[in-house]
C-alpha positions as CSV (number, residue, x, y, z in Angstrom):
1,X,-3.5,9.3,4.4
2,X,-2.1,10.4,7.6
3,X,-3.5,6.9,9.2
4,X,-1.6,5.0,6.2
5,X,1.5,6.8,7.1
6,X,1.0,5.8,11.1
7,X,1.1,2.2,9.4
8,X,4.2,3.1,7.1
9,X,6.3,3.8,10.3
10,X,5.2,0.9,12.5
11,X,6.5,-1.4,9.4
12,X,9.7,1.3,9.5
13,X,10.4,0.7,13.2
14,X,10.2,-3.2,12.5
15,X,12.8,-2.3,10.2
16,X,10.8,-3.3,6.9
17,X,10.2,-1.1,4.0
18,X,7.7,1.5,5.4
19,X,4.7,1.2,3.1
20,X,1.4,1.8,5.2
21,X,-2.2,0.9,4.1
22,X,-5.9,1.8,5.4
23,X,-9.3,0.8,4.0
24,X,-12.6,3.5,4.2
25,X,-15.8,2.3,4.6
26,X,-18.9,4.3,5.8
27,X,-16.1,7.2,6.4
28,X,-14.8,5.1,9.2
29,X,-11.5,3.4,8.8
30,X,-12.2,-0.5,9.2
31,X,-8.9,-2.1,8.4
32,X,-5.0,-1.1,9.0
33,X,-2.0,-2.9,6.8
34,X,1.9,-2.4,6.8
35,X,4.3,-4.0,4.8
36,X,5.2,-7.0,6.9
37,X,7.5,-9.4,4.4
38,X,10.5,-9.9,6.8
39,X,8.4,-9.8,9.8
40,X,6.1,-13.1,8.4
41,X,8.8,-14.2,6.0
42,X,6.0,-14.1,3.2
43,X,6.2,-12.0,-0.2
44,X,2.5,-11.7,0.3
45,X,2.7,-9.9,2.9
46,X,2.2,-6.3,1.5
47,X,0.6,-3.5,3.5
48,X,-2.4,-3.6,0.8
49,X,-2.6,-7.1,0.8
50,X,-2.7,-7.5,4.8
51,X,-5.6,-4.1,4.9
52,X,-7.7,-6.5,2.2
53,X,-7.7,-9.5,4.2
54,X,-9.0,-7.7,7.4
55,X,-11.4,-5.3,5.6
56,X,-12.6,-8.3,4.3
57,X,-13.0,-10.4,7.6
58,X,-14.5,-7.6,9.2
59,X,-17.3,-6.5,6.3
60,X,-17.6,-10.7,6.1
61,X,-17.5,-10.4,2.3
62,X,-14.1,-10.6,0.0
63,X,-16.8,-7.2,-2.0
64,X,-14.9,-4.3,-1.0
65,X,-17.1,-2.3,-3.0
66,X,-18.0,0.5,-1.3
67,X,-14.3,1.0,0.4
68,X,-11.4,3.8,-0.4
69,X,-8.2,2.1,0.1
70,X,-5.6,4.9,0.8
71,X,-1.8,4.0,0.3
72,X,1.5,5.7,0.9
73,X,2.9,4.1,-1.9
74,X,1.5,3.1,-5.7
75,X,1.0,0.0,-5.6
76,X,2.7,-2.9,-7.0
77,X,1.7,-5.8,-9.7
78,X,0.3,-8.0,-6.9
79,X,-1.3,-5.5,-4.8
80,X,-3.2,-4.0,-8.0
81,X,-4.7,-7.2,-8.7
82,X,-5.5,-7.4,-5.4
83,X,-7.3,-4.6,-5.1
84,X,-8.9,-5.2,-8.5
85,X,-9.8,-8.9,-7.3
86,X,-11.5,-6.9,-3.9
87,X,-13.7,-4.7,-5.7
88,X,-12.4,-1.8,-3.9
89,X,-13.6,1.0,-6.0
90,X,-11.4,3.8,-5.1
91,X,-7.6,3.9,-4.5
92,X,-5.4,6.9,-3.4
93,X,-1.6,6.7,-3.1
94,X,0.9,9.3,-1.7
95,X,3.9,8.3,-4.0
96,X,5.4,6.8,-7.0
97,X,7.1,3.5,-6.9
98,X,9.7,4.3,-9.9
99,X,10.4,0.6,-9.3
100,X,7.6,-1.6,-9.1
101,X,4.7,1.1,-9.9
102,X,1.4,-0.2,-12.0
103,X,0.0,2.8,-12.4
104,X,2.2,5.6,-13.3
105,X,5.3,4.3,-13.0
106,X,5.8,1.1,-14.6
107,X,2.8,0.8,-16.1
108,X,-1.0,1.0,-15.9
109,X,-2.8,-2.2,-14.7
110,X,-5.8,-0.1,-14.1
111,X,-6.1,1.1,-18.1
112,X,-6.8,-2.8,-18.6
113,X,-10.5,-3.9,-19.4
114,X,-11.1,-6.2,-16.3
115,X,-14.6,-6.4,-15.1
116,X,-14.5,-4.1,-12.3
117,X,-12.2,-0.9,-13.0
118,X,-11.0,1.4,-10.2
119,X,-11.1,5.1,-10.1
120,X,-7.2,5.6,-8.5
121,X,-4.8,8.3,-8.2
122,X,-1.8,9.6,-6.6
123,X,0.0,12.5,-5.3
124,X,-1.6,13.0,-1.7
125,X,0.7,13.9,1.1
126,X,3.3,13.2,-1.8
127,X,6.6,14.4,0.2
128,X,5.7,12.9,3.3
129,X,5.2,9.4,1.9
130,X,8.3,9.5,0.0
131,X,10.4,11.1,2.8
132,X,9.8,8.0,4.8
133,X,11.2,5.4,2.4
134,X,13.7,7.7,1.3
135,X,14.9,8.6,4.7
136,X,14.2,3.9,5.1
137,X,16.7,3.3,2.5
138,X,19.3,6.0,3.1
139,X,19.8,4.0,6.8
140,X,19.7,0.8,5.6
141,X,22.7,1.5,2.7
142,X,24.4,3.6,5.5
143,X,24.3,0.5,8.1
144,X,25.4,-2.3,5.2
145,X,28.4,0.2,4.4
146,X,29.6,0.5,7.9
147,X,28.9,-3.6,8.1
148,X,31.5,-3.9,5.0
C-alpha cells in the first residue's frame, strides 16, 4: 500500500484527485497507476484502470489472475468491473469512497454472481489514504474560495 500511496501523490502534485494503484504478481510489483483524468482529459483514466492496462501489457495477457491489486481508495463502478473483467483475484483498498464506493460504500458489485468473483477488502493504511484526499480537497475548496 505504501507504493499505491507514492502513486496517490504523484496524481496529487499534478493536481488530480490523489488515488494511487499497484498490481502484485510473483510478490514483485509489475504495474503502477494514478488517477490521471485531467492530465489525459479521459474519464477512463483511473489509477486502477491505467495499473490494468500495464499489468496487462507487461504479463502479455488481459488474465490478471494470479495478481493483488492494492488501492488507496475503494474503487468505483468502472474500476470494479474492470478489475472483475481482469481476473485479478485479490483487491485491497486503504479507504472508503462514501461517494462512488462499490463495495462498502455505495454498494457491493463484488456480492454479484459474475463468473469470476474477487476476494477484496479494505481498511489498510486506512488514515493515510484518506488523509491524502482529505488534505486534496480541503486545498482545492480553499483555492476556488480565494478565486471567488
Amino acid at each position: 500500500m505504501k507504493a499505491a500511496l507514492k502513486e496517490a501523490q504523484k496524481a496529487y502534485d499534478k493536481g488530480e484527485v490523489p488515488i494511487g494503484c499497484v498490481i502484485v504478481y510473483n510478490d514483485k510489483i509489475i504495474a503502477r497507476g494514478h488517477n490521471q483524468r485531467e492530465t489525459l482529459e479521459s474519464p477512463l483514466a483511473h489509477a486502477e484502470v491505467i495499473a490494468i492496462k500495464k499489468a496487462s501489457k507487461k504479463l502479455n495477457s488481459w488474465r490478471l489472475e494470479d495478481c493483488t491489486m492494492y488501492i488507496t481508495l475503494e474503487p468505483c463502478v468502472m474500476c470494479s468491473g474492470a478489475i472483475i473483467q481482469s481476473r485479478i483475484p485479490k483487491v485491497i483498498y486503504g479507504a472508503l469512497d462514501y461517494r462512488f464506493g462499490t463495495h462498502k460504500s455505495i454498494a457491493n458489485i463484488f456480492d454479484i454472481k459474475f463468473n469470476h468473483t474477487v476476494d477484496i477488502s479494505g481498511g489498510l493504511m486506512e488514515e493515510e489514504c484518506s488523509n491524502i484526499i482529505t488534505q486534496f480537497f480541503k486545498e482545492l475548496r480553499a483555492k476556488k474560495h480565494l478565486e471567488n
